[in-house]
N, C-alpha and C positions, 0 to 999 in steps of 0.2 A: 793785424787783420781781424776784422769782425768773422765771430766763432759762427754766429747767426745769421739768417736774414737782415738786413738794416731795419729798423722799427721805421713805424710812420713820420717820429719825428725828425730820424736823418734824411731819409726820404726826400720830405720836405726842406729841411736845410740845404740837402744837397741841391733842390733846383733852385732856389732862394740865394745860391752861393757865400751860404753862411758858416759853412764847414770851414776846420780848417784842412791844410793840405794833405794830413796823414789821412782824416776821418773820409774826407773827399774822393782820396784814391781808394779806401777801402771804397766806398759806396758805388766806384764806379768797375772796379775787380767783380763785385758782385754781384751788376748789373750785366756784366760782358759775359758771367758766368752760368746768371739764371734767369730764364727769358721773364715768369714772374713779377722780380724785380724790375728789369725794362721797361717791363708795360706799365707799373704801376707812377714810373719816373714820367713816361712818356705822358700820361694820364693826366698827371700834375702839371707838366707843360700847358698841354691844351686847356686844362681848364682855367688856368690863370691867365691865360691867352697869348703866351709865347709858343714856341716850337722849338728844337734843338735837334740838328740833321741825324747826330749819331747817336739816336735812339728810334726803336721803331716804332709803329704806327699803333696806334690804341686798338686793343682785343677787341673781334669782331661783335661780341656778343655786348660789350657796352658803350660800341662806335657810334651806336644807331640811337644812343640816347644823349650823347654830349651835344654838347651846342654850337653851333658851325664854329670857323676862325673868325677873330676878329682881329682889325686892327690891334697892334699892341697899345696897352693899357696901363694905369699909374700899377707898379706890378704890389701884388698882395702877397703876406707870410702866412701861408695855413698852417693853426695847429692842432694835431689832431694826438693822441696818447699823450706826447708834448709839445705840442706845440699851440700857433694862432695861428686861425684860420679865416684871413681877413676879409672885408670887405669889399666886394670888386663889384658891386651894384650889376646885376647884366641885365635880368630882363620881364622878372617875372613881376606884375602888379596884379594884386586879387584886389578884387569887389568887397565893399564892402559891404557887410550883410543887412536886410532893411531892418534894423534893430537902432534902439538908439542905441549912443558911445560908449555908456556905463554899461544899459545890457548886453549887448554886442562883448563888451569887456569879461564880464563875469562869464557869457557861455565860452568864451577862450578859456578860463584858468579851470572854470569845471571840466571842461573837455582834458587840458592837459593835465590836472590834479584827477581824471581815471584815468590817463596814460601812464601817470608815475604810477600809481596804486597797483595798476594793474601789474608791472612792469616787478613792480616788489615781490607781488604774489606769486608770480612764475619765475624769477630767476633764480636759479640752481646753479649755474654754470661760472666756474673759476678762469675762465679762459678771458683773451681781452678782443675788442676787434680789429676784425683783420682790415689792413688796408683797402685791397680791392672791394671790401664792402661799404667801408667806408667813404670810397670814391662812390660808388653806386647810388651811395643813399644823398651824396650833395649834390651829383649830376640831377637826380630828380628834383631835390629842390629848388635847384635853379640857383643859389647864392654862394657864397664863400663868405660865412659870417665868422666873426672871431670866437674862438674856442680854446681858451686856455688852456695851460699842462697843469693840472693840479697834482702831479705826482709828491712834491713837497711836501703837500699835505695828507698823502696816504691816500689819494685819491686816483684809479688807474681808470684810463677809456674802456669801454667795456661793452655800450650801445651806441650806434648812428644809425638813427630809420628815422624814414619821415611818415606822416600821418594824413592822412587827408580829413580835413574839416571842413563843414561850411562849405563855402562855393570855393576854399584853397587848402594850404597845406601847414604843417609844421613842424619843422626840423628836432627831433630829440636825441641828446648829447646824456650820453648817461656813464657818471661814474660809477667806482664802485671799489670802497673799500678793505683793507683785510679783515676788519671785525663785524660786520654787519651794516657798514657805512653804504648807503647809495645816495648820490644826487643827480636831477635830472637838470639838463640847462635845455631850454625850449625857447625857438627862435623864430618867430611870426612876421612874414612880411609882407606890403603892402601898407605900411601905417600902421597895423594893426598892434595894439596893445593891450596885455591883457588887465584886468584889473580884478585884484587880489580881494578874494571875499573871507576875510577872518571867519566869518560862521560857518564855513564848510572845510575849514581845518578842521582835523581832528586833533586830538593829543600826542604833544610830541611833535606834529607837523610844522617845517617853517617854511616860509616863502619870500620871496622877493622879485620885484618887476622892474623894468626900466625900458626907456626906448632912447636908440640912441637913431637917427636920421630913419628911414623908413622902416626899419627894424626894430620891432618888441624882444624883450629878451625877459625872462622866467626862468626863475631858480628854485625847485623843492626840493628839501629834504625831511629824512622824517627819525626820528631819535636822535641828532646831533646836537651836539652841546651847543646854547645857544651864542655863543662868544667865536666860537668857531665858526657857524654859518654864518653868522654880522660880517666877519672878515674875509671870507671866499666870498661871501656876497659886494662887500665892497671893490674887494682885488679883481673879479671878474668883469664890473663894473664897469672897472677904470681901464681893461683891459679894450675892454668893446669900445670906449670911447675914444681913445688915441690910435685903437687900431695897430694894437701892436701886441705881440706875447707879455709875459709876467716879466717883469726885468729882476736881477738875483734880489733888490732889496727887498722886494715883494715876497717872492719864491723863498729867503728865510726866512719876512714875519710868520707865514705859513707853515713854515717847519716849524718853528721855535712853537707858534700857539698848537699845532699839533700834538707837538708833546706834553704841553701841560693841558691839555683837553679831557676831558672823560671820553672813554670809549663809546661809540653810538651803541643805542639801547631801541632798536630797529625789529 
């Protein structure tokens, strides 16, 4: 029996029905047990767009921001701490801003390269996040993008906020290491991609960008060894593109190059 609340990523497996049947009935003991948990199951239902009778209705206070029912849909695996958190395309398309496509491009990455900045300067806090905030912060965004478990590599969830920019928004995915690691995964949609301007890196800064179908996706980090972001930045990549979690032979290149990595110098 789980000593704890279930993390996000059983959570998630549990409505995905990717558990197996011991980890299962724990998650569902603990759901019967603490209302919390129910809601936060229930939450996951709706917004991947099923339903499931014996669980209750989503918390009043973030009912009023989910997005009606729909028809059932090709179903998506969110991951969130560990997990993918996949693509379910639903509803939101931003304007794009009357700049052209490369500038248009650079004010994304400068905007999201002060969200990471900023984000460095004020975190303090050893704690990870919590579910229900984490639903909160993708209900506003509107999508269910893929978000790998980089746990393998030393890497635990720790932010989900979205940001308003321009005439829309953008999802930040923030990990965060035991030695002074943090990376930001930042996810733009409506077409929008951002595009990476090397002269307003600083030292030590890395980045990487890609677009996989209407979704931009940004990855900064800043003191990590570079051999190690080359490969989160690939593995995340290829994660977003098949639309699926990290599968193990991924989740041990990750391990194995963790441990021969330098510690971030952050």
């Amino acid at each position: 029996m789980m000593e704890k609340s279930p993390r996000w990523c059983d959570l998630n497996a549990y409505v995905d029905g990717e558990l197996d049947a011991r980890k299962a009935a724990d998650v569902a003991l603990a759901a019967g047990m603490t209302p919390d948990t129910a809601d936060h199951i229930a939450l996951l239902y709706h917004l991947k767009g099923g339903s499931h009778a014996a669980f209750p209705q989503a918390p009043a206070d973030l009912k009023s921001v989910l997005p009606p029912e729909q028809p059932a849909r090709a179903r998506a695996a969110i991951a969130g701490l560990c997990l993918a958190l996949v693509s379910a395309a639903m509803l939101v398309t931003l304007q794009l801003w009357p700049l052209t496509e490369i500038t248009a491009g650079r004010e994304l990455f400068a905007s999201a390269l002060q969200i990471h900045r900023q984000w460095l300067a004020d975190d303090v806090s050893k704690t990870r996040e919590e579910p229900h905030v984490t639903l909160a912060a993708l209900t506003r965004f509107g999508q269910l993008p893929v978000v790998p478990d980089l746990e393998s590599t030393g890497l635990n969830l720790a932010l989900v906020s979205v940001a308003d920019v321009g005439n829309g928004r953008i999802l930040q995915v923030g990990y965060r290491g035991h030695h002074g690691c943090h990376l930001s995964l930042f996810v733009f949609t409506g077409g929008l991609l951002p595009h990476v301007d090397t002269t307003g890196l600083a030292t030590g800064e890395r980045a990487s960008a890609w677009q996989t179908g209407d979704l931009g996706y940004l990855l900064l980090a800043k003191g990590m060894d570079v051999a190690r972001f080359d490969l989160i930045a690939e593995k995340v990549e290829h994660a977003t593109r098949v639309k699926a979690p990290l599968d193990a032979r991924a989740t041990q290149e990750l391990a194995d190059n963790k441990r021969q990595s330098a510690s971030c110098n952050a």
